[in-house]
C-alpha positions in Angstrom: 0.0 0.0 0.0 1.4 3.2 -0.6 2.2 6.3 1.8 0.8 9.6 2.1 3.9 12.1 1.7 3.9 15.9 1.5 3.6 17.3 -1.5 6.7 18.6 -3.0 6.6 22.7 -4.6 7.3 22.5 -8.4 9.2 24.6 -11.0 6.4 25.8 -13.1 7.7 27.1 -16.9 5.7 29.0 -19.8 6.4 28.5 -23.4 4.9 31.5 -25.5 4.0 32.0 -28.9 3.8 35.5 -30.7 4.1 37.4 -34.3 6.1 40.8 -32.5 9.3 40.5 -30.0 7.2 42.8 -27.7 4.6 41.1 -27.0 6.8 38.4 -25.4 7.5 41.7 -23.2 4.1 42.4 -22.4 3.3 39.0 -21.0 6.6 38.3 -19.1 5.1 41.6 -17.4 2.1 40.2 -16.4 2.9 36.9 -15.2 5.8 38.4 -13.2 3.6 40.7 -11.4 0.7 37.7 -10.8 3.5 34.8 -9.9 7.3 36.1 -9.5 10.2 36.7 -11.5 11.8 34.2 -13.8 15.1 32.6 -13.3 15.7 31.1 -16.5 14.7 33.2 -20.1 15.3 31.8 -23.4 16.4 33.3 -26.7 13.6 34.6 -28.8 13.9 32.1 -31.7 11.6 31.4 -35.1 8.4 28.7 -34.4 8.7 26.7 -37.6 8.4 23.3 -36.2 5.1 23.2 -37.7 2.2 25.5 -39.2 -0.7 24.3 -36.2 -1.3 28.4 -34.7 -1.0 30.0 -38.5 -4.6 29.9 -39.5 -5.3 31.1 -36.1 -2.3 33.6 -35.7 -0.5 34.0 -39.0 2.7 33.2 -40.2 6.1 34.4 -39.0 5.7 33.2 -35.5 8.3 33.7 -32.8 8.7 31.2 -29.6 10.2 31.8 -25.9 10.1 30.1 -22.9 10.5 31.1 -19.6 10.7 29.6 -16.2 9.9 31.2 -12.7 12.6 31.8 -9.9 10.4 30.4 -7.0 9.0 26.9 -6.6 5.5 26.5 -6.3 2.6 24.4 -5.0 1.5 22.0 -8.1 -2.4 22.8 -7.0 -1.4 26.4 -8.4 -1.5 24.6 -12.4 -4.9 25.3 -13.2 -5.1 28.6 -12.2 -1.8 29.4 -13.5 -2.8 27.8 -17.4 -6.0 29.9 -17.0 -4.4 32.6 -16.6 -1.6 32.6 -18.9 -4.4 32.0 -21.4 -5.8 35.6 -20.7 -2.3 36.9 -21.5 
């Protein structure tokens, strides 16, 4: 049988897409201000693993990822996805 253990905190990580540089900007704003700083920020680089967003956002599509400083409860994922989907 298994055994009840506390519940570890987690590194939570967003992956963004966007057409303009800034907007990666714009978000990074609002999920620092809502959730902490990050620790870890990638390069800016060119989505064009495959065309699933285009008909919804366009061509030319730019990807980033970024992960936050502090480690957090896992309970905090839905809300967190919620809102990141607002941004």
């Amino acid at each position: 049988m298994g055994q009840i253990r506390k519940i570890l905190p987690v590194k939570y990580f967003v992956g963004m897409i966007a057409r303009e540089a800034e907007d990666f900007e714009k978000a990074e704003t609002l999920l620092c201000e809502k959730f902490g700083g990050f620790d870890l920020v990638s390069e800016i680089i060119p989505f064009i693993y495959t065309d699933y967003y285009e008909e919804e956002m366009g061509l030319g599509l730019l990807r980033k990822f970024t992960a936050f400083r502090q480690l957090m409860d896992p309970y905090l994922l839905p809300d967190m996805k919620l809102f990141a989907n607002t941004v």
